[in-house]
TITORSE-772495 format. One record per residue: chain; residue in one letter; y, z negated, x of N, C-alpha, C in turn; residue number from 1. Coordinates in nm, 3 decimals. Each point is the difference from the previous one (the first is absolute). Last residue first. Example, Ala and Ser with C-alpha at 12.3 -4.5 7.8 and 13.67 -1.06 7.14 Angstrom:
BEGIN
VOBA  chain  res      n.y      n.z      n.x     ca.y     ca.z     ca.x      c.y      c.z      c.x    n
VOBA      A    s   -0.225   -0.708    1.285    0.119   -0.006    0.082    0.109   -0.073   -0.077    2
VOBA      A    a   -0.572    0.007    0.029    0.119    0.000   -0.089    0.120    0.000    0.090    1
***
This chain:
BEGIN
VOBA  chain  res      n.y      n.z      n.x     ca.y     ca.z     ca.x      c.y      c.z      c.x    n
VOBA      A    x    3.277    0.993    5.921    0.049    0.056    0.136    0.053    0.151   -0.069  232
VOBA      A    x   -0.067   -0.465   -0.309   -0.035    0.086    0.020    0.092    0.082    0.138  231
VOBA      A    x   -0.022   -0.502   -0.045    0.094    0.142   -0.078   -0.124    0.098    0.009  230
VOBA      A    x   -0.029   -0.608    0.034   -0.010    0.153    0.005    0.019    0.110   -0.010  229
VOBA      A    x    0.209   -0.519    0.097    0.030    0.092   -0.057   -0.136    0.183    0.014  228
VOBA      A    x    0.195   -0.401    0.316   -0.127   -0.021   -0.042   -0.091    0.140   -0.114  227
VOBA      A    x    0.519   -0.176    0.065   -0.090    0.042    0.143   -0.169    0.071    0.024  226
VOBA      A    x    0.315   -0.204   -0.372   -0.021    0.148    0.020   -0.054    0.000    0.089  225
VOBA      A    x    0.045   -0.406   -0.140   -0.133    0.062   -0.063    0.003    0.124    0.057  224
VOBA      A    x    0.405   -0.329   -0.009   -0.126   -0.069    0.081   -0.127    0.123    0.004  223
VOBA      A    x    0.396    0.178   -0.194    0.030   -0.024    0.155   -0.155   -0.055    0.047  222
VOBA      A    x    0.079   -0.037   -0.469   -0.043    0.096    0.046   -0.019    0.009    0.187  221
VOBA      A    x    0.176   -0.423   -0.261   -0.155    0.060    0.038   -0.029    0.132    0.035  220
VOBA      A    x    0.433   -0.078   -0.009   -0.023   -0.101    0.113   -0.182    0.028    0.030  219
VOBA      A    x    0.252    0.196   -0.351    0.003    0.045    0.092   -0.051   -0.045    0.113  218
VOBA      A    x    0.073   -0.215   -0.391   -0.097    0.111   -0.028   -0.038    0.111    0.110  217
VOBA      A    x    0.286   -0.404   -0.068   -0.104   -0.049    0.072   -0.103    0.120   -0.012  216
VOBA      A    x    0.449    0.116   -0.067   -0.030   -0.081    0.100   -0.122   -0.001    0.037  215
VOBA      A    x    0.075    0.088   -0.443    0.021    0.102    0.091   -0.028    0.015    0.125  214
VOBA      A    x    0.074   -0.373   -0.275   -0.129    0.021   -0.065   -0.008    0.165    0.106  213
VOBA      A    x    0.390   -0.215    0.071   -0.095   -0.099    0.020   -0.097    0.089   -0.003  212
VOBA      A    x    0.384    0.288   -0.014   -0.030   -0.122   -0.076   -0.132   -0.068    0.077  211
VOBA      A    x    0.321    0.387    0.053    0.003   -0.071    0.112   -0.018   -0.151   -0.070  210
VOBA      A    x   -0.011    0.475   -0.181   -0.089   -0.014    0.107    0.040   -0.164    0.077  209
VOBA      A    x    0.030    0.241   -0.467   -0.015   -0.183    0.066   -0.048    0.001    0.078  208
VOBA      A    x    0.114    0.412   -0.224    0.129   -0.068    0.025   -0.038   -0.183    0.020  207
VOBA      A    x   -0.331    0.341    0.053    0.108    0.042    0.057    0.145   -0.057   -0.075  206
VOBA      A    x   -0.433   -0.171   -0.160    0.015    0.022    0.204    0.148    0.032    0.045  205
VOBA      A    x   -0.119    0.088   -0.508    0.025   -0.091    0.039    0.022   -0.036    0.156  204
VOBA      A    x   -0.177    0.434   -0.083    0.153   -0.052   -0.055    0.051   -0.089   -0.025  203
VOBA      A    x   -0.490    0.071    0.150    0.141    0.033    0.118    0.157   -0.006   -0.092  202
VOBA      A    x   -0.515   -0.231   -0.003    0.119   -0.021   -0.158    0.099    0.070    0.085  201
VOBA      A    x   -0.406    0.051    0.247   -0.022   -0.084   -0.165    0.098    0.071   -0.059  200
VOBA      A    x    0.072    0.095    0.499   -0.069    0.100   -0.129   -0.013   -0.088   -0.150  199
VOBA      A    x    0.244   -0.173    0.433    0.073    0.056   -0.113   -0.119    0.047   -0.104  198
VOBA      A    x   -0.088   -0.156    0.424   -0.016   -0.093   -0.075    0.081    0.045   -0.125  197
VOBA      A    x   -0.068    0.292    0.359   -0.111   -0.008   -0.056   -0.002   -0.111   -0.158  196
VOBA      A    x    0.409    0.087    0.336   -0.031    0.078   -0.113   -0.130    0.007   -0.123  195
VOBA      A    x    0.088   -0.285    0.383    0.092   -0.046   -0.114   -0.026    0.108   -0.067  194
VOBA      A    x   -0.280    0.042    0.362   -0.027   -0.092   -0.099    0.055   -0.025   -0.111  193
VOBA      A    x    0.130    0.308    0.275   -0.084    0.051   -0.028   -0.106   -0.069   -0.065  192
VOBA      A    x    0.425   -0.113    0.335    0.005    0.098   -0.173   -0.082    0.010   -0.103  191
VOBA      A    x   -0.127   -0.208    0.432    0.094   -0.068   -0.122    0.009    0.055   -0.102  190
VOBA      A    x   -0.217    0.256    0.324   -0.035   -0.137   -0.052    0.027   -0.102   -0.105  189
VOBA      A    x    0.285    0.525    0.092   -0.111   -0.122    0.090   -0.053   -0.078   -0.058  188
VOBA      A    x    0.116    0.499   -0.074    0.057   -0.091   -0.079   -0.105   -0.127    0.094  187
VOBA      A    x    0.017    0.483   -0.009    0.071   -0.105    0.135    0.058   -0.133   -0.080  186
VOBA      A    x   -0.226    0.405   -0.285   -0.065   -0.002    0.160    0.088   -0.133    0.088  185
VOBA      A    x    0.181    0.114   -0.397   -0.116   -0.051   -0.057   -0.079    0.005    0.147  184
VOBA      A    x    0.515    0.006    0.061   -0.081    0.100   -0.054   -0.134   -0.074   -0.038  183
VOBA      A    x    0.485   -0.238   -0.006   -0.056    0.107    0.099   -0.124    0.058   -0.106  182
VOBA      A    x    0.347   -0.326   -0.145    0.110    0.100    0.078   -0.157    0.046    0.074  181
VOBA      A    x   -0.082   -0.378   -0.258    0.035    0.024    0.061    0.056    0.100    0.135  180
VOBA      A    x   -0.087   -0.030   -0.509    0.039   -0.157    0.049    0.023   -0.012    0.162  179
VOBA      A    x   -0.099    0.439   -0.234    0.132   -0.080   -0.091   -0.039   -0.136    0.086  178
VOBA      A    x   -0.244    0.302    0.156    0.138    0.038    0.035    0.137   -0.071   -0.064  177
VOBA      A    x   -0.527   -0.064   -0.061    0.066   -0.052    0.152    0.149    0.055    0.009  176
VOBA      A    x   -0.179    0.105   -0.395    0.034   -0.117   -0.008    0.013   -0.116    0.174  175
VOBA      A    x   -0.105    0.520   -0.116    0.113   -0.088   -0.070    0.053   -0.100    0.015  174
VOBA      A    x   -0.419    0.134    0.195    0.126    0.029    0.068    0.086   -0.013   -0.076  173
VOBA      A    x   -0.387   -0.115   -0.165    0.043   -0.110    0.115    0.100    0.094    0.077  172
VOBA      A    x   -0.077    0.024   -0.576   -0.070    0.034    0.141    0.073   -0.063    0.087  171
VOBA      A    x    0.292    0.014   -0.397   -0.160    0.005    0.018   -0.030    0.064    0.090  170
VOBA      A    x    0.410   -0.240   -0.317   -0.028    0.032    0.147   -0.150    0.030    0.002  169
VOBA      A    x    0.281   -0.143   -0.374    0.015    0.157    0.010   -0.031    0.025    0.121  168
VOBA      A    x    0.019   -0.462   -0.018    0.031    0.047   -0.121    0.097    0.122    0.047  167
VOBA      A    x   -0.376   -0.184    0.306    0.129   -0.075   -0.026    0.023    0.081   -0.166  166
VOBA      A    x   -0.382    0.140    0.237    0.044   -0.121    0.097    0.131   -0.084   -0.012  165
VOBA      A    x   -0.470    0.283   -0.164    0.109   -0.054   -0.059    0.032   -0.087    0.084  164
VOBA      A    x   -0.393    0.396    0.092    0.032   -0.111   -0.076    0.147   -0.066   -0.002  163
VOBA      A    x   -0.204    0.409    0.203    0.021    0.046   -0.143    0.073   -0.187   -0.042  162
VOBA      A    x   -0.146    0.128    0.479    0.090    0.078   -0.072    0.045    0.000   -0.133  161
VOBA      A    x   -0.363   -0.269    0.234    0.125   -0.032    0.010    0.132    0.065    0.015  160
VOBA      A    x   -0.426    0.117   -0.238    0.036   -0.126   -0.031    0.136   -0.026    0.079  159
VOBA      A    x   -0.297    0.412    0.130    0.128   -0.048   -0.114    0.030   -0.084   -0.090  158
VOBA      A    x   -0.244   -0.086    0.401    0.130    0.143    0.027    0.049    0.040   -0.113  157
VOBA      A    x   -0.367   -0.302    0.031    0.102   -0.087    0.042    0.088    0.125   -0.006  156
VOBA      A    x   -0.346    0.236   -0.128    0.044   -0.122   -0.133    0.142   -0.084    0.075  155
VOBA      A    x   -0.222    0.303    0.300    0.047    0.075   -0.092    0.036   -0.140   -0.117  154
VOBA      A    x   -0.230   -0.094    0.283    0.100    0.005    0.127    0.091    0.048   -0.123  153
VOBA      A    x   -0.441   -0.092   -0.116    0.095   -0.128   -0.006    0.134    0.004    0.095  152
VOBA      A    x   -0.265    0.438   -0.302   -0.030   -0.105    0.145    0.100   -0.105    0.004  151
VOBA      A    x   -0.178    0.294   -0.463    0.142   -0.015    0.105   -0.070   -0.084    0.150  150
VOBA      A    x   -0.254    0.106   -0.421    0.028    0.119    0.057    0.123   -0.007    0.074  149
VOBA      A    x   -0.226   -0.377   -0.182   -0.101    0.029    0.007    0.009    0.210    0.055  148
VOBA      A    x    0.351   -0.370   -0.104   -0.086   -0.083    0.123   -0.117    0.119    0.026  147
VOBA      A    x    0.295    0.151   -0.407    0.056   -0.057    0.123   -0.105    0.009    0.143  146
VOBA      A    x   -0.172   -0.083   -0.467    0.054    0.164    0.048    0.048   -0.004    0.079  145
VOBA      A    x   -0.062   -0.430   -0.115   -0.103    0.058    0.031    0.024    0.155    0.085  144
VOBA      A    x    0.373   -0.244   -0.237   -0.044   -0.039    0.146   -0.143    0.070    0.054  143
VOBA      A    x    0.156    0.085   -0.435    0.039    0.079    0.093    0.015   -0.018    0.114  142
VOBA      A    x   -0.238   -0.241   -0.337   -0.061    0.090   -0.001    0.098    0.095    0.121  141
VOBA      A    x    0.162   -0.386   -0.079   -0.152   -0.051    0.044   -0.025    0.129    0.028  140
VOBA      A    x    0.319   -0.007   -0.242    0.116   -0.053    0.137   -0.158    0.017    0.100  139
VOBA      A    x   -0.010   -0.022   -0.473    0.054    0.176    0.034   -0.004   -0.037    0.147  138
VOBA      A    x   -0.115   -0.404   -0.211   -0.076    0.107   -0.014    0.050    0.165    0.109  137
VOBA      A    x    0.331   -0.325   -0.127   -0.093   -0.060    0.136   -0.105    0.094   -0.016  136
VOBA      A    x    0.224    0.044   -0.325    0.088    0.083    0.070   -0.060   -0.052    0.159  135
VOBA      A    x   -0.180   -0.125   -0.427   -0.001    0.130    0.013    0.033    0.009    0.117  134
VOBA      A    x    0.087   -0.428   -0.139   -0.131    0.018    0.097   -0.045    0.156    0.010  133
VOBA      A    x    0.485   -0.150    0.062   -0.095   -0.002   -0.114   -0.103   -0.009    0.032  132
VOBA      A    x    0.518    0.025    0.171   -0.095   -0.107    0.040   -0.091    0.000   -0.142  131
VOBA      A    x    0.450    0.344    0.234   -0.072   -0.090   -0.116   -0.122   -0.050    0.003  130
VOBA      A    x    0.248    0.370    0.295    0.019   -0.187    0.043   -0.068   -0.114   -0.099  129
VOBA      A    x   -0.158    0.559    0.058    0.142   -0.092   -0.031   -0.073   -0.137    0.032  128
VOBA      A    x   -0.227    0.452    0.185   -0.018   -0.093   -0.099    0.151   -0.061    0.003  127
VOBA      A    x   -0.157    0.338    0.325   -0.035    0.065   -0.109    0.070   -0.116   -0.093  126
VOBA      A    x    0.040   -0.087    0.422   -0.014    0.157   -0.008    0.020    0.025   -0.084  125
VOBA      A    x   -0.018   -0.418    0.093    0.130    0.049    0.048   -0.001    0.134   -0.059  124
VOBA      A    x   -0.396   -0.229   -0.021    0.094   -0.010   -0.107    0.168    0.009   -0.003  123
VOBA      A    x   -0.352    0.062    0.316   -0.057    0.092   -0.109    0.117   -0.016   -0.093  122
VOBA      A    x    0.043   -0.247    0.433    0.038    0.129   -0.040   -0.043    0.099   -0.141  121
VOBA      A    x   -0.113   -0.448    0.065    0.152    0.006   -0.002    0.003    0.137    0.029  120
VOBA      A    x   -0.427   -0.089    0.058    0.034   -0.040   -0.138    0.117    0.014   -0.044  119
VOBA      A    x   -0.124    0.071    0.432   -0.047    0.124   -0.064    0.052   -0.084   -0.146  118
VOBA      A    x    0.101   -0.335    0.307    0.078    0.121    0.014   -0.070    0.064   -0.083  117
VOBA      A    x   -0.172   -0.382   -0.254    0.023    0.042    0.171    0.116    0.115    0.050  116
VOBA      A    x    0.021   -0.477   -0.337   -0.012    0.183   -0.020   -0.029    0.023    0.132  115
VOBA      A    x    0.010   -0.459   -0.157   -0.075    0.035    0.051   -0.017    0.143    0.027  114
VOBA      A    x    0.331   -0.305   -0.187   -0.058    0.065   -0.078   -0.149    0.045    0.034  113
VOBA      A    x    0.349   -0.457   -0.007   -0.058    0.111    0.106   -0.056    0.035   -0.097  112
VOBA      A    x    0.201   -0.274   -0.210    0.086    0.031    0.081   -0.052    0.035    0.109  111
VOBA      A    x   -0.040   -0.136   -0.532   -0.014    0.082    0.124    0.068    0.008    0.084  110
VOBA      A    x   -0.117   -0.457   -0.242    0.090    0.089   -0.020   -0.080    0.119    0.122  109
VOBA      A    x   -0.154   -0.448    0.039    0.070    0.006   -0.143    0.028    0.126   -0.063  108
VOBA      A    x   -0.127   -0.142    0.452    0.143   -0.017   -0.048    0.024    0.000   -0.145  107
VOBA      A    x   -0.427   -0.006    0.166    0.022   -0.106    0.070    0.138   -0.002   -0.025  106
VOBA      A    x   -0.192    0.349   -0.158   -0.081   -0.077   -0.058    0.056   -0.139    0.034  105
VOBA      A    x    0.106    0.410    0.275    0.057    0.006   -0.190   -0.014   -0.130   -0.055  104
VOBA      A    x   -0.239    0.075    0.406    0.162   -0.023   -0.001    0.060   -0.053   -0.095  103
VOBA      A    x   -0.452    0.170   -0.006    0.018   -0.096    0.046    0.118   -0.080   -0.004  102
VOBA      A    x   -0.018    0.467   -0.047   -0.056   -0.080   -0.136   -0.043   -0.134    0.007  101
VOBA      A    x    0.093    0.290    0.428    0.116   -0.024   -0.128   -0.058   -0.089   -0.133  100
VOBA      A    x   -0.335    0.045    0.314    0.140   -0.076    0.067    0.100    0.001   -0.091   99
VOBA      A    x   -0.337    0.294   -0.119   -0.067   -0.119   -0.030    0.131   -0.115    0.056   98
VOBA      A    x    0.088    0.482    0.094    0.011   -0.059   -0.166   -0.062   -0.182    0.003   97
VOBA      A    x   -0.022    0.230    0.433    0.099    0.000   -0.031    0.056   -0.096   -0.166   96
VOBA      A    x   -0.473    0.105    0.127    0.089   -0.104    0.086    0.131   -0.050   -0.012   95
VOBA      A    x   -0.193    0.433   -0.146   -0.043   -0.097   -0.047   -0.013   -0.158    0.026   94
VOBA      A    x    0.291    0.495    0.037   -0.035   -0.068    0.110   -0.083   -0.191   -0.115   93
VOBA      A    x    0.010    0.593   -0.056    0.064   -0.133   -0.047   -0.101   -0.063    0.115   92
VOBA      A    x    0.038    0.414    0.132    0.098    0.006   -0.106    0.057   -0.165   -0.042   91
VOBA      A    x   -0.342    0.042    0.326   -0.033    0.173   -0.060    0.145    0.000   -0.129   90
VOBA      A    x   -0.003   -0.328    0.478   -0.044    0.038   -0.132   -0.023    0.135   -0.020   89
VOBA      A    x    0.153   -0.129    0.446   -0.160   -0.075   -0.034   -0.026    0.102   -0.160   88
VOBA      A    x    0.439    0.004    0.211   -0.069    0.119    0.061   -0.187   -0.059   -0.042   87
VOBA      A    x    0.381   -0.242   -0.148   -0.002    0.123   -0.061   -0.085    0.067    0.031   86
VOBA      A    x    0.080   -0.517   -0.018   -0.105    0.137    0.035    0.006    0.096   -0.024   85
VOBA      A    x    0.359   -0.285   -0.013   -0.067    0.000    0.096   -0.107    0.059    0.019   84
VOBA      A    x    0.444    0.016   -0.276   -0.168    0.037   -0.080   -0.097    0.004    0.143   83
VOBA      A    x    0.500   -0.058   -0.073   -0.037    0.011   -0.081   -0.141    0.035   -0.035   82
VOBA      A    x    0.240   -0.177    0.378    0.094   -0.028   -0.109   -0.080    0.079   -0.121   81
VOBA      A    x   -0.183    0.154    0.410    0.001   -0.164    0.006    0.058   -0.101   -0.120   80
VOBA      A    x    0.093    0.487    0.041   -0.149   -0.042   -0.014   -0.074   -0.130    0.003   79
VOBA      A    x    0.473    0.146    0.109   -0.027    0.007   -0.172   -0.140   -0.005   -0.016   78
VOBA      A    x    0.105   -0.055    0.434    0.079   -0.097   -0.059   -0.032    0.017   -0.183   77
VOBA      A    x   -0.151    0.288    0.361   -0.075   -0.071   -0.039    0.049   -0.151   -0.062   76
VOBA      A    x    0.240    0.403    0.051   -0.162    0.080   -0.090   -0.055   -0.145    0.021   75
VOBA      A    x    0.407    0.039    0.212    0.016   -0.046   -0.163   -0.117   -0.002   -0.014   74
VOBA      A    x   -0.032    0.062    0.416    0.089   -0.147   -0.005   -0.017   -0.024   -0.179   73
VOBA      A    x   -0.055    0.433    0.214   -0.117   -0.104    0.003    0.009   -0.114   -0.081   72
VOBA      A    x    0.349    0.426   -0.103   -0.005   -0.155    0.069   -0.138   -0.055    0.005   71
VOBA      A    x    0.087    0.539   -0.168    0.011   -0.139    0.003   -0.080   -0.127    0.054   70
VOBA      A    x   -0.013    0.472    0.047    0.145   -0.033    0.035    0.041   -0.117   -0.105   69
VOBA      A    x   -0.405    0.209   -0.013   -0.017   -0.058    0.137    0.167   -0.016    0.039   68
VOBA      A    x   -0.143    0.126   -0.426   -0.057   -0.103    0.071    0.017   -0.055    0.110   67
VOBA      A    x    0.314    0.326   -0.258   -0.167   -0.009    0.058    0.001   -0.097    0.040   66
VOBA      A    x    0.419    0.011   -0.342   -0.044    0.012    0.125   -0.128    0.039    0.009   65
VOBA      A    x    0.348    0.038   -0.419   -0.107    0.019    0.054    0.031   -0.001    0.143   64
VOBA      A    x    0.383   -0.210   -0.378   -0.008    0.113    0.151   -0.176    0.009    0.029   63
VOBA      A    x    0.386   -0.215   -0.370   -0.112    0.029    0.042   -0.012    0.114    0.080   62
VOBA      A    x    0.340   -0.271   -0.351   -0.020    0.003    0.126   -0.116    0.023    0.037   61
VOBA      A    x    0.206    0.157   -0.480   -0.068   -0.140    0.068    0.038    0.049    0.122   60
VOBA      A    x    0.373    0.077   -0.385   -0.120    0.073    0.098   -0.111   -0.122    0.063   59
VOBA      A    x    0.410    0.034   -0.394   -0.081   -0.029    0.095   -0.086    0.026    0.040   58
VOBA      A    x    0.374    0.106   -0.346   -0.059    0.101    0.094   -0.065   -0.071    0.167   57
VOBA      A    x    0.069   -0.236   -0.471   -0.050    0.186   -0.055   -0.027    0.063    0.169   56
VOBA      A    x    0.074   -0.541   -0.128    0.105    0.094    0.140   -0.120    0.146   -0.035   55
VOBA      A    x   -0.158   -0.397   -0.261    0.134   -0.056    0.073    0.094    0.074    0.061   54
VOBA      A    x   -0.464    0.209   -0.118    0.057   -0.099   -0.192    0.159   -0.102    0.072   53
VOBA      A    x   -0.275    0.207    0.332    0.063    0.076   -0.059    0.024   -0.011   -0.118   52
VOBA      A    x   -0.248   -0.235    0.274    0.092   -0.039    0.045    0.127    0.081   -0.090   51
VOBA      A    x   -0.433    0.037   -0.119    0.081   -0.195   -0.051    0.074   -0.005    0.093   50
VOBA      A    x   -0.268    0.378    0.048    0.058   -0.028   -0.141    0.049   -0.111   -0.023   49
VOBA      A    x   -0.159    0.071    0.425    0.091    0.090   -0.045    0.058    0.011   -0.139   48
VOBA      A    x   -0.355   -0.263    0.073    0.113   -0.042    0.104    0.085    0.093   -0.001   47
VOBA      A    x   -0.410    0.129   -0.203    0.052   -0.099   -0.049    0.145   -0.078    0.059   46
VOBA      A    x   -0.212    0.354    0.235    0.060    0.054   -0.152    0.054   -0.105   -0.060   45
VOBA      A    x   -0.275   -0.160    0.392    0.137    0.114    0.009    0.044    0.023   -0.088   44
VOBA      A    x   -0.416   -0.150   -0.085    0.123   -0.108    0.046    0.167    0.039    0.005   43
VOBA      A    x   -0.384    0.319   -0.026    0.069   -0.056   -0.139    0.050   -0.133    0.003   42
VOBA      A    x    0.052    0.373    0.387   -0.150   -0.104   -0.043    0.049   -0.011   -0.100   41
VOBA      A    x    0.112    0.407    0.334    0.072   -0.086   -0.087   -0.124   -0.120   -0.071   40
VOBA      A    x   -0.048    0.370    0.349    0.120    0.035   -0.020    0.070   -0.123   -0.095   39
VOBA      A    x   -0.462    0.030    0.308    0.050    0.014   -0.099    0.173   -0.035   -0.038   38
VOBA      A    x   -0.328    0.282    0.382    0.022   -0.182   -0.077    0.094   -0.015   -0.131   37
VOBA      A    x   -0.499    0.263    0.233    0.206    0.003   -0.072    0.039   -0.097    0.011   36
VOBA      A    x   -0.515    0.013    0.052    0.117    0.020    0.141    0.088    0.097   -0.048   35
VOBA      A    x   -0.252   -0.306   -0.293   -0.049    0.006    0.114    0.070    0.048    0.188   34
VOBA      A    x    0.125    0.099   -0.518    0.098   -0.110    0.087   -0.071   -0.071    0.097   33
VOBA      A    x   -0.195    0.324   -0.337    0.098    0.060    0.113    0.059   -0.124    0.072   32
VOBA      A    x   -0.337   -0.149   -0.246   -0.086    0.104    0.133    0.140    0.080    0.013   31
VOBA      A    x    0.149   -0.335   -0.314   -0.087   -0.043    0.088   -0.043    0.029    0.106   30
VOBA      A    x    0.157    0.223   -0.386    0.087   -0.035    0.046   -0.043   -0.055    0.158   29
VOBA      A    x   -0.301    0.094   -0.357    0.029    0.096    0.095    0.083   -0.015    0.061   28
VOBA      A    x   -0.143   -0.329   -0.245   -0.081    0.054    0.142    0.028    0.051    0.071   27
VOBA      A    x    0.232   -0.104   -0.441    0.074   -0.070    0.149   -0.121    0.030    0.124   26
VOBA      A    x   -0.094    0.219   -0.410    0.130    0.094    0.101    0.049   -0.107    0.069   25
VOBA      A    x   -0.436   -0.067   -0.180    0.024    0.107    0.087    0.138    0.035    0.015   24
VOBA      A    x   -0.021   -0.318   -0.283   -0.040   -0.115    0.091   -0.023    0.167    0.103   23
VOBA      A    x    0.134    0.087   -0.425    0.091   -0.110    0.068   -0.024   -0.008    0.144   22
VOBA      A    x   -0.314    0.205   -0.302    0.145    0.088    0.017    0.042   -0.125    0.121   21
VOBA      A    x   -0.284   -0.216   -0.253   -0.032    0.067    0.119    0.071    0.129    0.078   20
VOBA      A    x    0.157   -0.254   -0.372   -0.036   -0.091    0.099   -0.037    0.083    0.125   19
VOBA      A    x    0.040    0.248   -0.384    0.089   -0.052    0.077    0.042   -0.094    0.087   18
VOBA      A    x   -0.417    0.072   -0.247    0.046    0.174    0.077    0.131   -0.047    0.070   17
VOBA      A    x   -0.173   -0.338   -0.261   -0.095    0.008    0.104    0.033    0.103    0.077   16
VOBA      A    x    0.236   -0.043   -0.434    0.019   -0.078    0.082   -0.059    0.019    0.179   15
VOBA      A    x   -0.173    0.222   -0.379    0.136    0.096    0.020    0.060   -0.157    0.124   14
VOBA      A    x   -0.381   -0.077   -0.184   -0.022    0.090    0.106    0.157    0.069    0.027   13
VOBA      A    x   -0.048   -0.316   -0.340   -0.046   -0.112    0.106   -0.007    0.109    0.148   12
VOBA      A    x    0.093    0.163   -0.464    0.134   -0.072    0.062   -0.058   -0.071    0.145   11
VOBA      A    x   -0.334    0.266   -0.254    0.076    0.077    0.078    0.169   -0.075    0.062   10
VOBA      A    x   -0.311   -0.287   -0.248   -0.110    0.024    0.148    0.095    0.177    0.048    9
VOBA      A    x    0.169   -0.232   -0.402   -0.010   -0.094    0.109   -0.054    0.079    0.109    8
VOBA      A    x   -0.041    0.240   -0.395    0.136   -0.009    0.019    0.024   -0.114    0.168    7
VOBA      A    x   -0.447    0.068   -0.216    0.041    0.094    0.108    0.157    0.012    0.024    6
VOBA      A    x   -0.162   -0.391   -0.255   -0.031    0.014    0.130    0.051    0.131    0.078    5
VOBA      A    x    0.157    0.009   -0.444    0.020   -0.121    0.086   -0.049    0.016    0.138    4
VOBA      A    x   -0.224    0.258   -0.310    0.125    0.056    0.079    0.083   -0.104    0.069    3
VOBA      A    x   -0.400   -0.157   -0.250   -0.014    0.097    0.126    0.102    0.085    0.058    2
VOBA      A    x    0.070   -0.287   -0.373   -0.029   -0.084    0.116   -0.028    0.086    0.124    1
***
């Protein structure tokens, strides 16, 4: 019986070491990508691998901008479109969730999630698309790390470089260049909603840009960006 246990209580630590292994090397990842940027997300990888199970020699589309060579216009369209308090919260927006889970409840079904930007980026970064309560866990603990050694100029900056704007498209100069012929800096108003309204579901978007549910998705952004807080 007593080896039992100590058989258990060194399986329970050999575990605990790799967990925690784990969790210092996405830290460390973390305090360099403070100010690196980063070269690839595990979104990225993932999208690269499922374009490349169809065509071996596909490439993604992606280009790094600074900040400041992108569009006002977008920074507060995707802020407005995806997480109005960005510049208020510390990561999670508790308002946010309580509204979604409201939603849910009244449709039946999910259909707001409540993720904030830092939440969507953690799991751009590091995590896959699969839906657990582990993997919400992981998503919690690396939003923290995030909010708590990045500034909110730095999070919107590589959020709207790293995230997904069509299938094999990422970041906002890619994807200003794939829809419309210019640069992530001169992209107007308009643009800068329709693009915003792509983030949810962008590979769906992009072949229903000219559906109803799209439409009216844009229509609200437009109403809200104005208003919109960015970081300066």
């Amino acid at each position: 019986m007593r080896s039992a246990l100590r058989g258990l209580a060194k399986g329970l630590a050999a575990v605990f070491t790799l967990v925690l292994l784990y969790q210092l090397w996405i830290f460390a990842h973390v305090l360099w990508w403070a100010d690196h940027n980063p070269a690839s997300t595990a979104f990225m990888e993932a999208g690269l691998a499922r374009q490349q199970e169809k065509n071996p020699a596909a490439e993604l589309r992606h280009k790094w901008v600074p900040y400041d060579r992108i569009s006002i216009h977008l920074k507060r369209a995707v802020v407005a479109a995806e997480d109005a308090r960005f510049i208020e919260h510390e990561g999670f927006d508790v308002e946010g969730i309580q509204a979604a889970v409201e939603k849910n409840l009244k449709k039946g079904r999910l259909v707001a999630g409540g993720s904030t930007i830092s939440q969507q980026l953690a799991k751009n970064l590091f995590l896959s698309g699969e839906r657990s309560f582990i993997r919400k866990g992981q998503e919690a603990v690396i939003t923290l790390m995030i909010e708590s050694t990045w500034s909110k100029r730095r999070i919107l900056e590589v959020y709207l470089n790293v995230i997904e704007w069509g299938d094999g498209i990422y970041g906002a100069e890619a994807a200003a260049r794939r829809y419309y012929r210019t640069s992530a800096a001169s992209l107007d108003r308009d643009q800068a909603a329709r693009m915003a309204a792509m983030v949810p579901n962008p590979r769906w978007y992009e072949q229903h840009r000219n559906s109803r549910a799209y439409q009216r998705r844009v229509a609200h952004i437009k109403q809200y960006m104005g208003s919109a807080q960015v970081p300066r």
